[in-house]
BALOBA-1460 file (C-alpha; in Angstrom, 3 decimals):
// residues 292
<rec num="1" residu="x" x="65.346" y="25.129" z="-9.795"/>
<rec num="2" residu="x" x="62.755" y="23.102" z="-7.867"/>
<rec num="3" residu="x" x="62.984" y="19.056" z="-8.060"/>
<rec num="4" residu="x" x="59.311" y="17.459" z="-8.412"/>
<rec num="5" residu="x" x="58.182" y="15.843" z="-5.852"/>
<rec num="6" residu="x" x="58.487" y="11.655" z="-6.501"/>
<rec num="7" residu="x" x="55.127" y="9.527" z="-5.211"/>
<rec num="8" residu="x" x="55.966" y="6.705" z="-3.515"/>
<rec num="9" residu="x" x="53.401" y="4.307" z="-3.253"/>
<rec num="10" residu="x" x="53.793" y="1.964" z="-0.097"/>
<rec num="11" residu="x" x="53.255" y="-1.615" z="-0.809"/>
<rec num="12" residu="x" x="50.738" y="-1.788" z="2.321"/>
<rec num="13" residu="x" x="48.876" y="1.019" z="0.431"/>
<rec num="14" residu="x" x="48.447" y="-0.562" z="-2.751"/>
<rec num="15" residu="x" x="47.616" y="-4.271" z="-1.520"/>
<rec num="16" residu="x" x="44.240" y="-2.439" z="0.442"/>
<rec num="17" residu="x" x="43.247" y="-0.479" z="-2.581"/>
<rec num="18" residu="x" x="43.831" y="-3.812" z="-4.308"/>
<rec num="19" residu="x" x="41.749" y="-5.463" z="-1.426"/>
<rec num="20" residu="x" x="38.864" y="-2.881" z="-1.493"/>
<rec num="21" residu="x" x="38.570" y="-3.298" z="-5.480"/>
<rec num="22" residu="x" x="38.092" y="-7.384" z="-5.021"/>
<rec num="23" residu="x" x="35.552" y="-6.855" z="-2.168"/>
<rec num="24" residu="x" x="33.705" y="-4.889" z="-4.313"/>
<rec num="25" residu="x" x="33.798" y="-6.979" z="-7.562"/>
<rec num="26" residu="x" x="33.040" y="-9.924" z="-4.836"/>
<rec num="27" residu="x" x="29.986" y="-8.131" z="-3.606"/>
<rec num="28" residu="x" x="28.234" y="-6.993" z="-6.965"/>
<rec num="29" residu="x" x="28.464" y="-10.669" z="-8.041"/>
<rec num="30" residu="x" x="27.457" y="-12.031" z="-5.437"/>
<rec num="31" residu="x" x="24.596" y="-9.199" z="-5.445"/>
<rec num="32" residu="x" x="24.189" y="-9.874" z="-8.806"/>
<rec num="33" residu="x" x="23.751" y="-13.600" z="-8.305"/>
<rec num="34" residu="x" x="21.330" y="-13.300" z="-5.571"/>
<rec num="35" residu="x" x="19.114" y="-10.555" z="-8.028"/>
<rec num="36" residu="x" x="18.819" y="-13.386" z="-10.731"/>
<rec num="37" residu="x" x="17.699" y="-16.224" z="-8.272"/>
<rec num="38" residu="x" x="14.815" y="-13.915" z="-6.952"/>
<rec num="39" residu="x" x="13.910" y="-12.480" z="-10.124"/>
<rec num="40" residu="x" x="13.500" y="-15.905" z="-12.158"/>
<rec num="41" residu="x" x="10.457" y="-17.428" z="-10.605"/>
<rec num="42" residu="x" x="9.203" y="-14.207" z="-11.376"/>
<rec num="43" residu="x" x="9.814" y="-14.645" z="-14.772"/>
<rec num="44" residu="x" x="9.095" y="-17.840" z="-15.032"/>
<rec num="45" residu="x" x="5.088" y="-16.775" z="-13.912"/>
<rec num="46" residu="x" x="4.948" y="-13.928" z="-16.359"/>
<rec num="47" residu="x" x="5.681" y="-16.886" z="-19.338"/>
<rec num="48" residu="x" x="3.037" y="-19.062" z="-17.805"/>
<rec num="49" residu="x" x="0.593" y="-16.128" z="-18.111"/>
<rec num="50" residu="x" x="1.525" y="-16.222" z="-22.128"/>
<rec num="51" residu="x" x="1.466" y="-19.890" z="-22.185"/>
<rec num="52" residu="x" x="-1.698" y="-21.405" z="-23.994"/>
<rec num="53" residu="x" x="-3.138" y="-24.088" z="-21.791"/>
<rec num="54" residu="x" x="-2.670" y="-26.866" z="-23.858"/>
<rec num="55" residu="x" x="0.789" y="-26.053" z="-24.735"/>
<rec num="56" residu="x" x="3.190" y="-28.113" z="-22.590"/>
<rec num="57" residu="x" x="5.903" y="-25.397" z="-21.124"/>
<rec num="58" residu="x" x="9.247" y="-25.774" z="-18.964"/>
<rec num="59" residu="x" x="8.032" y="-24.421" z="-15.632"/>
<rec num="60" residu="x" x="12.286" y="-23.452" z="-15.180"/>
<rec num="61" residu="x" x="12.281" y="-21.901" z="-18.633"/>
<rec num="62" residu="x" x="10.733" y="-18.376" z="-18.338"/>
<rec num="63" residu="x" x="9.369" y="-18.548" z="-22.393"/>
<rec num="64" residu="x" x="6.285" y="-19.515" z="-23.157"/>
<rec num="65" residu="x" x="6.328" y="-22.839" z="-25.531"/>
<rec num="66" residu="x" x="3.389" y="-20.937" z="-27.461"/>
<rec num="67" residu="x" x="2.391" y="-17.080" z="-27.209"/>
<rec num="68" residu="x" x="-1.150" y="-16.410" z="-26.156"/>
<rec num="69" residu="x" x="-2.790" y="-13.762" z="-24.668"/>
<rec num="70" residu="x" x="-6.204" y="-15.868" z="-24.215"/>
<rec num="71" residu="x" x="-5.653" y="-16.005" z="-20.201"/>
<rec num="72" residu="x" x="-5.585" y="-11.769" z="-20.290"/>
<rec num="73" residu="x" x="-8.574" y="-12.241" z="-22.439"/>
<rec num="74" residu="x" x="-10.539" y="-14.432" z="-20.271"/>
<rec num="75" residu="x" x="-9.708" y="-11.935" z="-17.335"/>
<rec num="76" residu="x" x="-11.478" y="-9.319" z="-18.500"/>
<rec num="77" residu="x" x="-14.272" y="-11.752" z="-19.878"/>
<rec num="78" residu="x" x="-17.877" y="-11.759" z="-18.487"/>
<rec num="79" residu="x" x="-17.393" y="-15.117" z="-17.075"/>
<rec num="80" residu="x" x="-14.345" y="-13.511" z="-14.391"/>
<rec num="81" residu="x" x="-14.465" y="-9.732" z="-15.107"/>
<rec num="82" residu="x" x="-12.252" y="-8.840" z="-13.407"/>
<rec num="83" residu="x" x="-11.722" y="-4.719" z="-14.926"/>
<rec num="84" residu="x" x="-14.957" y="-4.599" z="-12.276"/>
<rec num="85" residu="x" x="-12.276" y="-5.555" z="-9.332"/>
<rec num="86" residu="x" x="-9.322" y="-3.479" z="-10.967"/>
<rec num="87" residu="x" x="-11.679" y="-0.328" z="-10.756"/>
<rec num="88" residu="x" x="-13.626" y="-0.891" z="-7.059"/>
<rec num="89" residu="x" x="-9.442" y="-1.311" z="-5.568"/>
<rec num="90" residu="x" x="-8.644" y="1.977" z="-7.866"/>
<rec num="91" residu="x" x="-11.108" y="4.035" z="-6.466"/>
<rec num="92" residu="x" x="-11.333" y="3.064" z="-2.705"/>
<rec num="93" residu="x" x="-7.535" y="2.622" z="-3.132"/>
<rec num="94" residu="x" x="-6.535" y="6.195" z="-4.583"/>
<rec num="95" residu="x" x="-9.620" y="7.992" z="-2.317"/>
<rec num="96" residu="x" x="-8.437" y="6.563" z="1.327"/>
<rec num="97" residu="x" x="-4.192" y="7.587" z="0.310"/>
<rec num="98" residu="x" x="-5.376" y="10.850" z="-0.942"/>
<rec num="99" residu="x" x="-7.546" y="11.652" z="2.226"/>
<rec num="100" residu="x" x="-5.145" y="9.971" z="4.774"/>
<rec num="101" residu="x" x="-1.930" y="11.204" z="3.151"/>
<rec num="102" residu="x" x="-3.873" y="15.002" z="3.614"/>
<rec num="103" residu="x" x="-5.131" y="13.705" z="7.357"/>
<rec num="104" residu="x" x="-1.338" y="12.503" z="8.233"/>
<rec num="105" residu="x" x="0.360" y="15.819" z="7.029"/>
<rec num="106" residu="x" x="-2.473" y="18.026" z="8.818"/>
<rec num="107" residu="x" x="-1.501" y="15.890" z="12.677"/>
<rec num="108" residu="x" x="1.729" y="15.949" z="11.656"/>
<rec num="109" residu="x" x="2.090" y="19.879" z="11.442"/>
<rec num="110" residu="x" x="-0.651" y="20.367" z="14.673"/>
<rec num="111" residu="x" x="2.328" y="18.144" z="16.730"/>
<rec num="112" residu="x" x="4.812" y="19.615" z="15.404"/>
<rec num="113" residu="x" x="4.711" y="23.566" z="15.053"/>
<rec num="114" residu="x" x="1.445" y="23.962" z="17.498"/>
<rec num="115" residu="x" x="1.553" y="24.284" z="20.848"/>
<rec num="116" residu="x" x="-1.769" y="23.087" z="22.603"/>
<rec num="117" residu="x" x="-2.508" y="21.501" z="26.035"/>
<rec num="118" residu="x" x="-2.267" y="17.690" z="26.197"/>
<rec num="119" residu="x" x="-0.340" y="18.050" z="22.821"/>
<rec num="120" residu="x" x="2.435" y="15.723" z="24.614"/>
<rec num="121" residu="x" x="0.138" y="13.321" z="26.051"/>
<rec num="122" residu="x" x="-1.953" y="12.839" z="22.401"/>
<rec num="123" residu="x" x="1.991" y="11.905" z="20.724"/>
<rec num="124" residu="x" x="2.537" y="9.630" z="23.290"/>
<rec num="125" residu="x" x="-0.947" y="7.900" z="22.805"/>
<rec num="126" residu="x" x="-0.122" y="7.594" z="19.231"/>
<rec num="127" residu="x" x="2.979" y="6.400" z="19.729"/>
<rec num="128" residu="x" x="1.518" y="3.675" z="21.799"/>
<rec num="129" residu="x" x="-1.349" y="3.074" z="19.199"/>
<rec num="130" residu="x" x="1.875" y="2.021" z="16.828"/>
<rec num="131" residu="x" x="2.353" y="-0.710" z="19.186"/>
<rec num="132" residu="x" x="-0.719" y="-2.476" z="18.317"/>
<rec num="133" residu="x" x="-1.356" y="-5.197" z="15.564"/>
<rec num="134" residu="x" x="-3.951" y="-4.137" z="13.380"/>
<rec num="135" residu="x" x="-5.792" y="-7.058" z="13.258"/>
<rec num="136" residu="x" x="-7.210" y="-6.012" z="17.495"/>
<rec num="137" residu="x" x="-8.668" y="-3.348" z="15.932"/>
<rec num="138" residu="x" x="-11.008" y="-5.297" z="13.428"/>
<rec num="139" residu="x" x="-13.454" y="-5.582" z="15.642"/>
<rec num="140" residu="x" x="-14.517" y="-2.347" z="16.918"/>
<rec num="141" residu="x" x="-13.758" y="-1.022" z="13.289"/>
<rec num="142" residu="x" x="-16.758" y="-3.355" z="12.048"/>
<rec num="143" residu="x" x="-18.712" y="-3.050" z="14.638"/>
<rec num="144" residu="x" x="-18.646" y="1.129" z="13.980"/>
<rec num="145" residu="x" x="-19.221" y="0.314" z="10.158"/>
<rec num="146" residu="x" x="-22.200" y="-1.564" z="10.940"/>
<rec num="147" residu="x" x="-23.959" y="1.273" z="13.141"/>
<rec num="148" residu="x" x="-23.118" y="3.923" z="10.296"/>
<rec num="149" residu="x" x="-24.831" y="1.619" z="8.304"/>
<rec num="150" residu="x" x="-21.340" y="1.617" z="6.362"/>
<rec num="151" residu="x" x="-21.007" y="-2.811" z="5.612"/>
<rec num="152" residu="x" x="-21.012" y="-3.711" z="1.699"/>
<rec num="153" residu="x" x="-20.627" y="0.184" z="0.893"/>
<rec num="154" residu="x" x="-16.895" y="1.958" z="-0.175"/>
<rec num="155" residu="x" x="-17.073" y="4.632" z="2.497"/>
<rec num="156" residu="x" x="-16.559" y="1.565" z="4.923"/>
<rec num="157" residu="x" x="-13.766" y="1.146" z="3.542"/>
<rec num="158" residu="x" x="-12.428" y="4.715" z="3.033"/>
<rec num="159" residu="x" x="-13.203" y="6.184" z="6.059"/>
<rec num="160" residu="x" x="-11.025" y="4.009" z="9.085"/>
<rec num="161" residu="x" x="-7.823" y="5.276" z="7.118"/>
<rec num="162" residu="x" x="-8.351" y="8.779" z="6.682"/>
<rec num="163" residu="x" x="-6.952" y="8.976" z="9.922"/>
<rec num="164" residu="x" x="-3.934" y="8.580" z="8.211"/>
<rec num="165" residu="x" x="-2.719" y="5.717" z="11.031"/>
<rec num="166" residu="x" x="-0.422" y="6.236" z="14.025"/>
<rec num="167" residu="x" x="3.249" y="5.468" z="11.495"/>
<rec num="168" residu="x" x="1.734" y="7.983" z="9.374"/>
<rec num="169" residu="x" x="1.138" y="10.679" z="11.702"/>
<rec num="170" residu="x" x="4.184" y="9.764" z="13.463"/>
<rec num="171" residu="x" x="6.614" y="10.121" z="10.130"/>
<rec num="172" residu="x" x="4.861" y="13.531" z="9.033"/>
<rec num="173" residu="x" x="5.797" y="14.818" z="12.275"/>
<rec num="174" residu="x" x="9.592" y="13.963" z="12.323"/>
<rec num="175" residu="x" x="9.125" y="15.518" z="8.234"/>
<rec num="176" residu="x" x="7.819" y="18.795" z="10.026"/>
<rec num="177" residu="x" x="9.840" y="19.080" z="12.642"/>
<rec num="178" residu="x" x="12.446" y="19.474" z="9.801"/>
<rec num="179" residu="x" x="10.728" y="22.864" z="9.009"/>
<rec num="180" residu="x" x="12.647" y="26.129" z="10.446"/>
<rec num="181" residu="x" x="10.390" y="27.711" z="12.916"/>
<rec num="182" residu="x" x="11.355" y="31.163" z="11.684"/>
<rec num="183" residu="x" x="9.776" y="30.799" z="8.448"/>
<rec num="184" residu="x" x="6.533" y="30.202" z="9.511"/>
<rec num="185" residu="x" x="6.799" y="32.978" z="12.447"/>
<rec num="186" residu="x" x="7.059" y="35.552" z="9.374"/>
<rec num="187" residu="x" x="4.741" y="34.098" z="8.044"/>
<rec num="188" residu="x" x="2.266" y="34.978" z="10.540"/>
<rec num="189" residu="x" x="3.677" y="38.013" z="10.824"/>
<rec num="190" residu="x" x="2.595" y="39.048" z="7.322"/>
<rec num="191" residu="x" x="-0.797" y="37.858" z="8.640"/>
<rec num="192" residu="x" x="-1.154" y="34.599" z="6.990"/>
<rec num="193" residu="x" x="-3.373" y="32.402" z="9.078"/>
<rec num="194" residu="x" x="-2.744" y="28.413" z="10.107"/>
<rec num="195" residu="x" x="-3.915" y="26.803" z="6.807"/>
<rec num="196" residu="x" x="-2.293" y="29.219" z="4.459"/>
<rec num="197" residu="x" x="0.873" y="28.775" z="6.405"/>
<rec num="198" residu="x" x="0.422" y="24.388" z="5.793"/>
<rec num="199" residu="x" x="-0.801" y="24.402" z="2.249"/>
<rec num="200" residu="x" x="1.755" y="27.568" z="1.081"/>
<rec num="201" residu="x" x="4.496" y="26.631" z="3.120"/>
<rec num="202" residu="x" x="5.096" y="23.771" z="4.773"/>
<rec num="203" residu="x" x="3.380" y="21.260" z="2.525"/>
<rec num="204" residu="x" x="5.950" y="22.269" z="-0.355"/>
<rec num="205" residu="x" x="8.639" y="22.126" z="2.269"/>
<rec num="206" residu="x" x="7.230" y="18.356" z="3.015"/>
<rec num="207" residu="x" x="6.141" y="17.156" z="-0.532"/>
<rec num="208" residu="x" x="9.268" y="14.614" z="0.026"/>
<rec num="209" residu="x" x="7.460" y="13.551" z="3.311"/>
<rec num="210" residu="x" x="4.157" y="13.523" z="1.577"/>
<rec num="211" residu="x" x="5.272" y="11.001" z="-1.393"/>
<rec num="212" residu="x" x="6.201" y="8.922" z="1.250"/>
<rec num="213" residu="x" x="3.324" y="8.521" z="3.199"/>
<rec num="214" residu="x" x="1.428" y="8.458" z="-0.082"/>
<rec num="215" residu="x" x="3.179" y="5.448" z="-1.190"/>
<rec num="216" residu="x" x="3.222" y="3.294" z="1.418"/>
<rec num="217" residu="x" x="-0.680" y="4.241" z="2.504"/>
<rec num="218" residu="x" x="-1.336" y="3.598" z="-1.315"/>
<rec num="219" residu="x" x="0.776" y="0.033" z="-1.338"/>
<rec num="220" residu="x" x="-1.131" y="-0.882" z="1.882"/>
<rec num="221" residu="x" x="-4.379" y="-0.149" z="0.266"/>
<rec num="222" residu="x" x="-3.939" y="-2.310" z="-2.402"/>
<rec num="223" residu="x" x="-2.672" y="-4.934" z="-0.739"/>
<rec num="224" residu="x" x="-5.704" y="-5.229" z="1.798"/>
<rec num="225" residu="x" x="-7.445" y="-8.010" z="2.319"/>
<rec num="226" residu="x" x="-8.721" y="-8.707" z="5.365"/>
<rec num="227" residu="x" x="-10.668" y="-5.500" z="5.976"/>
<rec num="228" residu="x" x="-12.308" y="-5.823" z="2.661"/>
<rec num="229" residu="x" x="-13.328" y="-9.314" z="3.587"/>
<rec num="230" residu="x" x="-14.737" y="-8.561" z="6.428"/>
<rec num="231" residu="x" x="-17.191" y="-5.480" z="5.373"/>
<rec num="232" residu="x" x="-17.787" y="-6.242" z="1.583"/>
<rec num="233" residu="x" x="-19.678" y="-9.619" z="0.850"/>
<rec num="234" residu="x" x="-21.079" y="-8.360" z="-2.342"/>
<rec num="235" residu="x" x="-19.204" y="-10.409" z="-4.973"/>
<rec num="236" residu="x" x="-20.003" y="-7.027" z="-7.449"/>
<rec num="237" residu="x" x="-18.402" y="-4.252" z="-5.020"/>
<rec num="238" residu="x" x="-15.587" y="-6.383" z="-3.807"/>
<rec num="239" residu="x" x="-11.895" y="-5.192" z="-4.595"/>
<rec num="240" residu="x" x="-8.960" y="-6.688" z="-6.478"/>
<rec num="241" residu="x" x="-6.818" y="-8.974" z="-3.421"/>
<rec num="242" residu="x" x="-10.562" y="-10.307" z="-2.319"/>
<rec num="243" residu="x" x="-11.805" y="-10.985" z="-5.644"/>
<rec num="244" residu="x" x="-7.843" y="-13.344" z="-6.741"/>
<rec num="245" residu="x" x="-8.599" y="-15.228" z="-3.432"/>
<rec num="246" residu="x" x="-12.516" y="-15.585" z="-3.867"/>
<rec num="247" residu="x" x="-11.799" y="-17.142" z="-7.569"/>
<rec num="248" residu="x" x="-9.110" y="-19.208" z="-6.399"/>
<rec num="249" residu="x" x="-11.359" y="-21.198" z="-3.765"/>
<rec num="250" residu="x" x="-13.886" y="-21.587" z="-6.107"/>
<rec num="251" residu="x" x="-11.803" y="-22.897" z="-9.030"/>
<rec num="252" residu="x" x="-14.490" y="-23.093" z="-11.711"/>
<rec num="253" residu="x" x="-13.449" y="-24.465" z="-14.887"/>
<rec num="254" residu="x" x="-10.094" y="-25.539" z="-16.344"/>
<rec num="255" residu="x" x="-8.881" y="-21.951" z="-17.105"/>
<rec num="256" residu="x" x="-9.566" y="-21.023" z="-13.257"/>
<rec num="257" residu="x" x="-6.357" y="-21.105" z="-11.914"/>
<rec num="258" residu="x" x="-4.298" y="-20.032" z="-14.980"/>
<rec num="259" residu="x" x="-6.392" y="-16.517" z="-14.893"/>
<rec num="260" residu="x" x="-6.211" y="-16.268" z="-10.985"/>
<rec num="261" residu="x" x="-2.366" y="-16.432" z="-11.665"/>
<rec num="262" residu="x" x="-2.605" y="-13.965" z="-14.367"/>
<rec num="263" residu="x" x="-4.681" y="-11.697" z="-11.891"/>
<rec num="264" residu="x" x="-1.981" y="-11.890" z="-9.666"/>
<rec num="265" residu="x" x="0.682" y="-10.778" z="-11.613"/>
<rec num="266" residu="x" x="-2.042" y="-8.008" z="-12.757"/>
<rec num="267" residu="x" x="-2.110" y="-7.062" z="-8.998"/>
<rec num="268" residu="x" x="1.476" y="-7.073" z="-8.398"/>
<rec num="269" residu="x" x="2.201" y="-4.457" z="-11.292"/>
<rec num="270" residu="x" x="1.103" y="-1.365" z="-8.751"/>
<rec num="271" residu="x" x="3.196" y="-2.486" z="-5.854"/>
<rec num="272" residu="x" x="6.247" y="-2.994" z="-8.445"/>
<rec num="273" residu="x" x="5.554" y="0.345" z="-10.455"/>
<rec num="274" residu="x" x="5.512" y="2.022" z="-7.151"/>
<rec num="275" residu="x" x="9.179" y="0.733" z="-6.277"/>
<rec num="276" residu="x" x="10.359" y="1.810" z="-9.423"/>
<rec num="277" residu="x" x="9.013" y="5.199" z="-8.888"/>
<rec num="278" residu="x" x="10.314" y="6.287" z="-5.595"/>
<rec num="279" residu="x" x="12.873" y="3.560" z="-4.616"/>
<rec num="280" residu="x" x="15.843" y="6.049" z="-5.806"/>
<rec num="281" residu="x" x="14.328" y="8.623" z="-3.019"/>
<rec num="282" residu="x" x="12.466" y="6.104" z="-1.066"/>
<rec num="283" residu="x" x="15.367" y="4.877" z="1.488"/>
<rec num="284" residu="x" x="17.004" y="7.875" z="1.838"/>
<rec num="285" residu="x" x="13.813" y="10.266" z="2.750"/>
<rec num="286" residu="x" x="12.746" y="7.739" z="4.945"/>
<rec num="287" residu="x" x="16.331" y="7.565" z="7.137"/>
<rec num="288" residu="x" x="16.234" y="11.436" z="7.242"/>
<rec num="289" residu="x" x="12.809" y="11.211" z="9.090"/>
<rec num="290" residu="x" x="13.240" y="8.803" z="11.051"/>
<rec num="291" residu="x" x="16.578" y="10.498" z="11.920"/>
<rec num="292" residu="x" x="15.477" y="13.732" z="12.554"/>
């Protein structure tokens, strides 16, 4: 006849667990806290957007004293239009991530799984490139525009990032160096050549690596505004970022800065759809590349 074992629980034992459950109660509050101070200005600006003007609102009270939808209206009025800005940052913005995200992944894979002369040398020149503000290279990047006879047209925009940029290039590689060799060596064996090997192979292998890229080259696209201040002075082909700070130093009329506000919240919707896309596999993608 066997005797069950008894579980005896050491006091020491139970006063961490005890510990460890408090610590984490502590931390989601505080956490929690800390979320609702952030998030309530925010708030508090999407009620002013739905404010009529001559309603008097709580600026700390994120409800509108009277519904209206007029400043939304008077966005996409003739007097602001702003749809024409929305569209010119859609395009340029969704062309330049789609060509740099494919320009990134194609260096990426060439440092990676090629083996060239100089192939060394050109990572550590990139690598170096990294080191340098973007705001040095404004200069020669205009002055390049201007002899392609590129200012106040989109494909001045477009074209200095399909290079994908030395963090892009950078990240694909660690993302291909993930790839098992072996995989592609059959491939080659079975006679596929070096493009059907990156589009059949290792771009599904790197799709994780490719959403990244893609997201942050398409965050950093929209958000530009320096570069598109500097080569577009057509009021007509300038893009969204440009257009909020152009109508806020004008300030024409009474309902100027309410509907430069409500373009800015406009603006911010791709930057915060974005996060709630990809932040679940955002962080974690991003460690394992920069890891490996």
């Amino acid at each position: 006849m066997t005797t069950p074992a008894l579980s005896v629980e050491r006091p020491g034992f139970r006063c961490k667990v005890g510990l460890f459950h408090l610590r984490s109660v502590l931390t989601t509050a505080l956490a929690a806290v800390l979320a609702f101070l952030f998030i309530w200005p925010f708030l508090c600006i999407v009620a002013w957007t739905f404010n009529k003007i001559d309603a008097v609102m709580n600026p700390l009270r994120p409800i509108p004293a009277q519904f209206s939808r007029q400043f939304y209206q008077l966005m996409f009025s003739e007097e602001y239009h702003f749809q024409d800005y929305i569209l010119n940052s859609v395009l340029v913005s969704f062309t330049t991530t789609a060509l740099s995200t494919l320009a990134s992944a194609l260096a990426g894979y060439a440092l990676a799984k090629l083996r060239f002369r100089g192939r060394d040398l050109l990572f550590s020149i990139i690598m170096g490139i990294m080191l340098l503000p973007t705001t040095t290279m404004l200069v020669p990047q205009f002055v390049v525009m201007k002899e392609l006879n590129l200012v106040n047209k989109y494909w001045g925009l477009i074209l200095p990032g399909i290079g994908g940029g030395a963090f892009g290039i950078f990240l694909m590689r660690q993302f291909m160096l993930s790839i098992p060799s072996e995989m592609l060596e059959a491939a080659r064996m079975d006679g596929a050549n070096e493009f059907a090997l990156f589009f059949r192979i290792v771009l599904p292998n790197a799709s994780a690596g490719v959403g990244v890229i893609a997201t942050l080259s398409l965050r950093g696209n929209w958000n530009a505004l320096l570069w598109p201040q500097l080569l577009i002075s057509d009021p007509g082909r300038q893009l969204l970022m440009p257009a909020i700070v152009m109508q806020n130093n004008l300030m024409v009329g009474v309902f100027a800065l309410p509907v430069v506000r409500t373009a800015s919240l406009v603006a911010a919707m791709v930057p915060l759809a974005l996060y709630a896309y990809s932040q679940r596999h955002f962080v974690s993608t991003l460690a394992g590349a920069l890891k490996g």
